[in-house]
C-alpha positions as CSV (number, residue, x, y, z in Angstrom):
1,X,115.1,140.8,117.6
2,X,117.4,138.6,116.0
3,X,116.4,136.0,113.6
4,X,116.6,132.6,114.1
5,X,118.4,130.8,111.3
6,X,117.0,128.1,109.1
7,X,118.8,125.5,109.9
8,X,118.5,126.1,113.9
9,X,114.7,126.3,113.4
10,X,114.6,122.8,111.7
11,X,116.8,121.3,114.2
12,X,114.9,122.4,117.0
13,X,112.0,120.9,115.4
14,X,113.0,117.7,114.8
15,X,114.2,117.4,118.2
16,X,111.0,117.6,120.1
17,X,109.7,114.7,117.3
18,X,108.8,111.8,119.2
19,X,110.5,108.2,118.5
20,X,108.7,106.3,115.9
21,X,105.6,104.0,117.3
22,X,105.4,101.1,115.3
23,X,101.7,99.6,114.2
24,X,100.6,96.5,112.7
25,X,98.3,97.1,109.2
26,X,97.3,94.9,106.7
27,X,98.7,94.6,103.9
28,X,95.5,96.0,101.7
29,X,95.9,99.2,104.0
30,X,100.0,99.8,103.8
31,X,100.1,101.6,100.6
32,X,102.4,104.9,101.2
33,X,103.0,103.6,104.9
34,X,106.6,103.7,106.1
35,X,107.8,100.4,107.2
36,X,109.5,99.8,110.9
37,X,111.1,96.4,110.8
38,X,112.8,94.9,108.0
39,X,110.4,92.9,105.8
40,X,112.1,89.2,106.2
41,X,111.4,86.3,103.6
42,X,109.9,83.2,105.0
43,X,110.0,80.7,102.8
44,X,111.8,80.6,98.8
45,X,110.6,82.5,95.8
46,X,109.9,80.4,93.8
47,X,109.9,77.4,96.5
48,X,110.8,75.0,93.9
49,X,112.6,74.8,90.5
50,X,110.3,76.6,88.1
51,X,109.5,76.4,84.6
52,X,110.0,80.1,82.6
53,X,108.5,79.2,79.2
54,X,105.6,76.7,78.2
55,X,107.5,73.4,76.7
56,X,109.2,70.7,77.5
57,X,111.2,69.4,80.4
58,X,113.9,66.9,80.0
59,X,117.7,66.0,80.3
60,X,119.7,68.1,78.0
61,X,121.9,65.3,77.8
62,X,119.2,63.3,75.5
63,X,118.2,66.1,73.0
64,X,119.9,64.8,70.2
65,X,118.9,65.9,66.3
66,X,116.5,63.5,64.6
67,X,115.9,61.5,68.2
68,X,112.3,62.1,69.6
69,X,111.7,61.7,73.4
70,X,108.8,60.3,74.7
71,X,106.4,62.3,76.7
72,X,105.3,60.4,79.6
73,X,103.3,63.3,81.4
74,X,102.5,67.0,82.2
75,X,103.3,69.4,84.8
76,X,101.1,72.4,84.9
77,X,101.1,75.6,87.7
78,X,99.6,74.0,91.1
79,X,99.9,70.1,89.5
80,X,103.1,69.1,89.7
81,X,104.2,65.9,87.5
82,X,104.7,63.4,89.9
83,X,106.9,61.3,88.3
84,X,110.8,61.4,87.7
85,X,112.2,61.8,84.2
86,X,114.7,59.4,83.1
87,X,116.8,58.7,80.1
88,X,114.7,59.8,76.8
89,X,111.7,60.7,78.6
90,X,110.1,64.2,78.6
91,X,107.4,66.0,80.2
92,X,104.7,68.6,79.0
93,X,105.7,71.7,81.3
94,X,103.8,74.9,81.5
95,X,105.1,78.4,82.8
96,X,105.4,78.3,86.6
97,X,105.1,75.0,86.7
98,X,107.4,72.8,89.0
99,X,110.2,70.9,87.1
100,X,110.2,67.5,87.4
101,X,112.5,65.3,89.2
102,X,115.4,64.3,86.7
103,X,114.4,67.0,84.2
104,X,117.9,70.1,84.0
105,X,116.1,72.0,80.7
106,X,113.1,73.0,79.7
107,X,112.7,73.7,75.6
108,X,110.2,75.9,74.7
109,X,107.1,74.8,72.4
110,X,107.7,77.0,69.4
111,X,110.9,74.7,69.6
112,X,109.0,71.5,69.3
113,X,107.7,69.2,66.9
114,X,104.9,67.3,68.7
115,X,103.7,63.6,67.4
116,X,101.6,61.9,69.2
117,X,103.1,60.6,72.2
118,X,106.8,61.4,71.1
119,X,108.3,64.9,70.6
120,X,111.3,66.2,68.8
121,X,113.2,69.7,69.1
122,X,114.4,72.5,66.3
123,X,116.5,73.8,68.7
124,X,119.5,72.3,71.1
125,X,119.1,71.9,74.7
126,X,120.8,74.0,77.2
127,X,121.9,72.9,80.8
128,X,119.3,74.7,83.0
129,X,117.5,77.0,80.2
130,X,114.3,78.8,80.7
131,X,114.3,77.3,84.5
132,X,113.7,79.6,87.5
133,X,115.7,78.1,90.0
134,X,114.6,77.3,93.7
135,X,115.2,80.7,95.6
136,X,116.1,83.0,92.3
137,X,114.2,85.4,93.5
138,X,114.6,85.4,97.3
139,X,115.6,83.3,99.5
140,X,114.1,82.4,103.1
141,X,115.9,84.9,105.7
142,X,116.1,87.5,103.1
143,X,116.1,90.8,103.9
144,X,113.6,92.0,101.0
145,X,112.5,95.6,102.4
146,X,114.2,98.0,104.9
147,X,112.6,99.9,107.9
148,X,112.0,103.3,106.5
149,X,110.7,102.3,103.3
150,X,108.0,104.2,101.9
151,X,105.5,101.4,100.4
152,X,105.0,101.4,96.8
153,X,102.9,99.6,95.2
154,X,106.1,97.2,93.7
155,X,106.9,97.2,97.6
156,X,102.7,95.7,98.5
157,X,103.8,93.0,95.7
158,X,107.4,91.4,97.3
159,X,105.6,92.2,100.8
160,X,102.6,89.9,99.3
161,X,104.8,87.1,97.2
162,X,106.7,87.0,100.6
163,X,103.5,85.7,102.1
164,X,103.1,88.5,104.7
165,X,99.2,89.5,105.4
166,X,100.2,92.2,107.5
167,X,103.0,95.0,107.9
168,X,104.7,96.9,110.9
169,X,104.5,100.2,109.8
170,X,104.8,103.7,111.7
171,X,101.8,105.0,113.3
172,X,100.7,108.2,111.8
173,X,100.1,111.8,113.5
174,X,96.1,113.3,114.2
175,X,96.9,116.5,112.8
176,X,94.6,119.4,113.5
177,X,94.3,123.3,111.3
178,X,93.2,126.4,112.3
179,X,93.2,129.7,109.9
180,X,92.4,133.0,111.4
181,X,92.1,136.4,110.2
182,X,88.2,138.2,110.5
183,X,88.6,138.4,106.4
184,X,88.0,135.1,105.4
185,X,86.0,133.3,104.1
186,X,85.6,129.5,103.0
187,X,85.7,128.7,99.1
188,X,82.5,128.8,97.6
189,X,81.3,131.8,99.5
190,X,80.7,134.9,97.8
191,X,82.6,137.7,98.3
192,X,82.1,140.7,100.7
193,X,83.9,144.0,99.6
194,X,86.7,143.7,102.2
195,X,86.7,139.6,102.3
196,X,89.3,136.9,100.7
197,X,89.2,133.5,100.1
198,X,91.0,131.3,102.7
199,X,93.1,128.9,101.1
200,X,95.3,128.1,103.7
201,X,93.8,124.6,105.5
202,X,93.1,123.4,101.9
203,X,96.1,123.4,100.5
204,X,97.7,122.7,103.8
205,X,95.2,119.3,104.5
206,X,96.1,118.4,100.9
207,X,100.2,119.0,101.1
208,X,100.2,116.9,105.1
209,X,97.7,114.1,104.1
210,X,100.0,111.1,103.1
211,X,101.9,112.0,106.3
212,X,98.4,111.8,108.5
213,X,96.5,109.6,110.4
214,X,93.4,111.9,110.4
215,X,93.4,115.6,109.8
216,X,90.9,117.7,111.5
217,X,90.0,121.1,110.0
218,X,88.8,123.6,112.6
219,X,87.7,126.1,110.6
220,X,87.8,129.7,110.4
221,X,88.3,132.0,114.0
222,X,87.8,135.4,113.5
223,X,90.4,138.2,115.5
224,X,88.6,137.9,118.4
225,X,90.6,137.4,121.5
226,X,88.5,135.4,123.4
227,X,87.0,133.8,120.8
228,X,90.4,132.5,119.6
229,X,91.0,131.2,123.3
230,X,87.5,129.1,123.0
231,X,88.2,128.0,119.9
232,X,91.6,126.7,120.3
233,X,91.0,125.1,123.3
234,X,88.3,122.8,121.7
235,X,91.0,122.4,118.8
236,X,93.7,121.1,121.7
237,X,90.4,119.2,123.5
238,X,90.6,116.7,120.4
239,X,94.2,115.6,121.6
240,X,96.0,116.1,118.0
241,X,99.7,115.3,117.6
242,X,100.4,118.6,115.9
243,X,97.9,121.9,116.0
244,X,98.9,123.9,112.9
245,X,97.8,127.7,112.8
246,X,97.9,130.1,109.8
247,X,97.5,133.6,110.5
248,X,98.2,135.9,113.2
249,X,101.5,134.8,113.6
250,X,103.8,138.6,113.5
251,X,103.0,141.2,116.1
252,X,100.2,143.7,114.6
253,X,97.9,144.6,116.8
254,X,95.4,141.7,114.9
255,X,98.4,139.2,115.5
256,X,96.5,137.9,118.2
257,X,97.6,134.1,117.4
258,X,100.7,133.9,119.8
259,X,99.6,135.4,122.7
260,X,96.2,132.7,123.0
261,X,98.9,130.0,122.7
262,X,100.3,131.0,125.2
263,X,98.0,131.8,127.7
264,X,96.6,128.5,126.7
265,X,99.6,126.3,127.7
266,X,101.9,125.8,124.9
267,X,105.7,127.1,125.1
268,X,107.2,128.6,122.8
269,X,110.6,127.3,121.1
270,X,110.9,130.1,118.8
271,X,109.0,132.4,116.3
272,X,110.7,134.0,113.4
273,X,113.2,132.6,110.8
274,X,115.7,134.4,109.0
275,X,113.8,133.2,105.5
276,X,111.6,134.2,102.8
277,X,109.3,134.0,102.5
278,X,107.7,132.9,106.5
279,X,109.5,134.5,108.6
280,X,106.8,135.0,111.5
281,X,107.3,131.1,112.0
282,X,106.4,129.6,115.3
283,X,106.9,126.5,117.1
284,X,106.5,125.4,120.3
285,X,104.7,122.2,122.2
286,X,101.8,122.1,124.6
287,X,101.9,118.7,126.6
288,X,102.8,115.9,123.9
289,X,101.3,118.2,120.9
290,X,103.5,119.9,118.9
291,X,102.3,123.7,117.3
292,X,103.6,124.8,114.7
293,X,101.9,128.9,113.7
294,X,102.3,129.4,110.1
295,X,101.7,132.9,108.8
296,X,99.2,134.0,107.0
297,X,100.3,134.4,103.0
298,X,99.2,131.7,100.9
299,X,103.0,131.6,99.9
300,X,104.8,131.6,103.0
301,X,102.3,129.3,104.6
302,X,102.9,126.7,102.2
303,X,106.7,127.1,101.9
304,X,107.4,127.1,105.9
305,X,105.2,123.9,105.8
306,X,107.6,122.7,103.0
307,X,110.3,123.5,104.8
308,X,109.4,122.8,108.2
309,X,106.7,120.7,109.0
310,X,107.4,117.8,106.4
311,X,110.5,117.0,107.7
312,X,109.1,116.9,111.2
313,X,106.4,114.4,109.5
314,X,108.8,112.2,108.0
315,X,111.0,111.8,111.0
316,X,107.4,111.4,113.0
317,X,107.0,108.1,110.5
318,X,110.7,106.9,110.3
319,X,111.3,108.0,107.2
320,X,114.3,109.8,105.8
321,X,114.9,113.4,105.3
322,X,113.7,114.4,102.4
323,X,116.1,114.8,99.5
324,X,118.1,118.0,98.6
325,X,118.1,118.2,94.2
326,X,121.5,119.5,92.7
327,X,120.1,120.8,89.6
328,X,121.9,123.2,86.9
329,X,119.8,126.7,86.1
330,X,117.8,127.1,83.0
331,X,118.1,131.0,84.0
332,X,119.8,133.3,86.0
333,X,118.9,134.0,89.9
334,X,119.1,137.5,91.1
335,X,121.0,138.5,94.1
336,X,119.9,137.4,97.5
337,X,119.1,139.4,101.0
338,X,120.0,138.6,104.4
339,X,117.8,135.9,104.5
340,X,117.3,132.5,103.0
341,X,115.1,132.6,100.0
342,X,113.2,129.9,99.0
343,X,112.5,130.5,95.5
344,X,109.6,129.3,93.6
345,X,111.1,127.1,90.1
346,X,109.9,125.0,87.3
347,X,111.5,121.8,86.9
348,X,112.2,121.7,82.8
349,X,112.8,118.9,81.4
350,X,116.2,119.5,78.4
351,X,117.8,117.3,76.2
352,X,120.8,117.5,77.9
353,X,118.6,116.7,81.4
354,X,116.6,118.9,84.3
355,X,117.3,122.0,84.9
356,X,115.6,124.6,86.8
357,X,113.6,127.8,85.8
358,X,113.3,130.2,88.3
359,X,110.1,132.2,88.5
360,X,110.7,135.6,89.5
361,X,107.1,136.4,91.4
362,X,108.4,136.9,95.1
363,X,104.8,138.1,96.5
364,X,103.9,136.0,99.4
365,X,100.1,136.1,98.7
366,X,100.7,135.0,94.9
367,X,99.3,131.4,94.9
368,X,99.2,131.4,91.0
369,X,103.6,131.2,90.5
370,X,103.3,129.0,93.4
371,X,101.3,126.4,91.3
372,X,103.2,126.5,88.9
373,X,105.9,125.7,90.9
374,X,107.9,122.0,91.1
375,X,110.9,123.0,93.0
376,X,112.1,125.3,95.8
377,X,115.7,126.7,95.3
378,X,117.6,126.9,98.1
379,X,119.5,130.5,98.0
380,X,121.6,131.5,100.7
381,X,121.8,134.4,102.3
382,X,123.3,137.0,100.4
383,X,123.9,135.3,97.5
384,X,125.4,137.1,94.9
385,X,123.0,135.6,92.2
386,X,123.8,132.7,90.1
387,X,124.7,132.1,86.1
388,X,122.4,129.6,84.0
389,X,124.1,126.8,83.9
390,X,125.1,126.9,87.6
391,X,124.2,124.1,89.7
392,X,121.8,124.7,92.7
393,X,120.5,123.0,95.8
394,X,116.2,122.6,95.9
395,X,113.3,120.9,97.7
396,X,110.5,118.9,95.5
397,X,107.4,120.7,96.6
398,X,105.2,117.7,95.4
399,X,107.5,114.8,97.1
400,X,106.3,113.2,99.9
C-alpha cells in the first residue's frame, strides 16, 4: 500500500478543522488564549498630558538662571492641579500626574533648589521634557492586538490599560485519550514480568493542554475486541471534539484499534504516512469529532502528535501555523530513507548563535533521547545527509 506523504496527511487534516468559534472570557482567564477580533483602544493612553519624572511643571520660557518661580500648587497621580500656570508660576508635579494647564516642561527634582514657596533650577528647561503626551501610548481607535494573538502576559497588560474586562477569544476543543495494548499499565504500578509502563496519555495530556478546553483521559483498554467497542463508545458518548488513540494502529493481528473505529462510525481519511518515525497514522472523523490513532511507541506517538495534531489545534483556535526554524548543524546528519525523518535534536546555544545537535537514537520506544530533545529536524526523503554547518529546516517540540 502506498504511503501517504507528509504533507498530504497534514493538509487533509487541516481541512476537516472546523472555522474558529469565537467566546467571550474575562480578562483574568485569557492567559495563553488566542484572540478573535482585533483588540481596539477606547479611550487615550495616557488620556491626558502626563508627567514622566517627579518635579516641577512650568513654562520653559521662564526658567531663567538665578530667577526662582513661584510654586503656587501640586499636582499628584488622581489630583490634578486645578489651576493654570502663568508667567513665573510653577507647580509641584509628581510622576503620572496630569500637567497643568499653561505648564510645556516638567524639571525634575534632583534639578531643583526648593525655598520655601519659591523654587529655582540647576538645569535648563526643555520644550516638552519628561512629559508623556496625551495618546503617546495609544490612541483611541487603535488597533493594539490582532486576532490570532496568542495572549502573553505583556498582551493581559495593554488588553487591561486599554480598559477591556473581557476578551473574544477562540473557544477551545474537549479533547478525549485512549491507550490500548493488554501490556500496560498506569505509572506507579508495579511491574508484571511481561508488563510496561504506559506513557502515552501522559505525555500526550501534557503536550495538547494549552490547546484544550478539557481533556479527558479514558484510560487503559486492553486487546479485547469487544471490550474496545464498549469502551470507545462511552469515550465518543462524552461528545469530544477530537478522540485521540495510541496503540493498535498497524495491522497485527492485536492491531485491533482500526477496525472498532470503524465499525463504530468513524471514516477513515487515511492511515499510514510516509515518515519516521509514525507511520501507522490514522485520521478520520465520526460526526463533528475528529480521530486521530496514534501508534503505539512512546516516540512516534509523540512526534505524529508534533507533527500532526498541533497544527490541527492551532488552526482549531485561529492561530497560526506553527513556525519552521532554519537553523545551521552543530553535527553531521546521516543519510535519509524513503521516508521523512523527523529527527530528534538539541538546540545549542554557540557564540556565533543556535545550532542544532542531532541525536542519533532512532528507536521509536526510546523516550529518554526524546527528552532530551528541543527540536525536530525536518529531513527529506532520501536525503543524502548533511555537513555541520549546513542549514536545516525543524519543529520546536516545546512551542505551543
Amino acid at each position: 500500500m502506498t504511503l501517504l506523504p507528509v504533507d498530504e496527511a497534514l493538509k487533509a487534516i487541516l481541512a476537516r478543522v472546523p472555522a474558529v468559534t469565537p467566546e467571550t472570557t474575562p480578562l483574568t482567564d485569557a492567559l495563553g488564549r488566542v484572540l478573535t477580533s482585533a483588540l481596539i483602544a477606547t479611550h487615550d493612553q495616557p488620556p491626558f498630558n502626563a508627567s514622566a519624572m517627579d518635579g516641577y511643571a512650568m513654562r520653559a520660557a521662564d526658567v531663567v538662571e538665578g530667577h526662582a518661580l513661584r510654586v503656587i500648587g501640586m499636582s499628584q497621580a488622581g489630583t490634578a492641579f486645578d489651576g493654570t500656570v502663568s508667567a513665573g508660576e510653577a507647580v509641584r508635579i509628581f510622576t503620572g500626574a496630569p500637567l497643568p494647564s499653561g505648564a510645556d516642561t516638567v524639571i525634575m527634582q534632583e534639578e531643583a533648589q526648593r525655598d520655601s514657596d519659591f523654587v529655582r533650577f540647576t538645569a535648563p528647561a526643555r520644550l516638552g521634557h519628561s512629559i508623556r503626551p496625551k495618546g503617546n501610548d495609544f490612541a483611541t481607535g487603535q488597533a493594539l492586538l490582532e486576532p490570532g494573538t496568542l495572549l502573553t502576559p505583556m498582551h493581559i497588560a495593554v488588553a487591561a490599560a486599554a480598559n477591556h474586562a473581557e476578551l473574544t477569544v477562540a473557544r477551545r476543543p474537549r479533547i478525549g485519550l485512549v491507550a490500548t495494548g493488554n501490556e500496560l499499565v498506569v505509572p506507579g504500578t508495579p511491574l508484571g514480568p511481561d508488563q510496561i509502563v504506559g506513557s502515552n496519555s501522559f505525555a500526550l495530556a501534557a503536550l495538547l493542554k494549552p490547546y484544550a478546553e478539557t481533556i479527558t483521559d479514558h484510560g487503559i483498554i486492553g486487546d479485547d475486541i469487544d471490550l474496545l467497542r464498549t469502551r470507545l463508545a462511552e469515550a465518543f458518548a462524552s461528545e469530544p471534539d477530537v478522540l485521540i488513540t495510541t496503540g493498535g494502529a498497524s495491522v497485527g493481528e492485536h492491531d485491533l484499534v482500526q477496525d472498532v473505529l470503524k465499525d463504530l462510525g468513524v471514516s477513515l481519511d487515511f492511515w499510514r504516512i510516509n515518515m519516521r518515525p509514525g507511520k501507522p497514522l490514522m485520521f478520520g472523523m465520526r460526526g463533528k469529532t475528529l480521530v486521530f490513532g496514534l501508534p503505539g511507541n512512546p516516540v512516534s506517538a509523540l512526534v505524529t502528535a508534533i507533527v500532526f495534531i498541533k497544527p490541527a489545534l492551532r488552526a482549531w483556535l485561529g492561530y497560526a501555523e506553527p513556525p519552521h526554524w532554519h537553523l545551521p548543524l552543530a553535527a553531521p546528519t546521516p543519510p535519509n530513507t524513503a521516508r521523512r525523518h523527523f529527527m530528534r535534536a538539541q538546540l545549542v546555544h554557540s557564540t556565533s548563535g543556535p545550532t542544532l545537535l542531532p541525536i542519533a537514537q532512532t528507536d521509536s520506544g526510546h523516550t529518554s533521547s526524546l527528552s532530551k530533545a528541543d527540536m525536530l529536524i525536518t529531513q527529506p526523503e532520501h536525503d543524502s545527509g548533511q555537513g555541520a554547518g549546513a542549514i536545516v529546516e525543524a519543529l520546536s517540540i516545546d512551542a505551543f
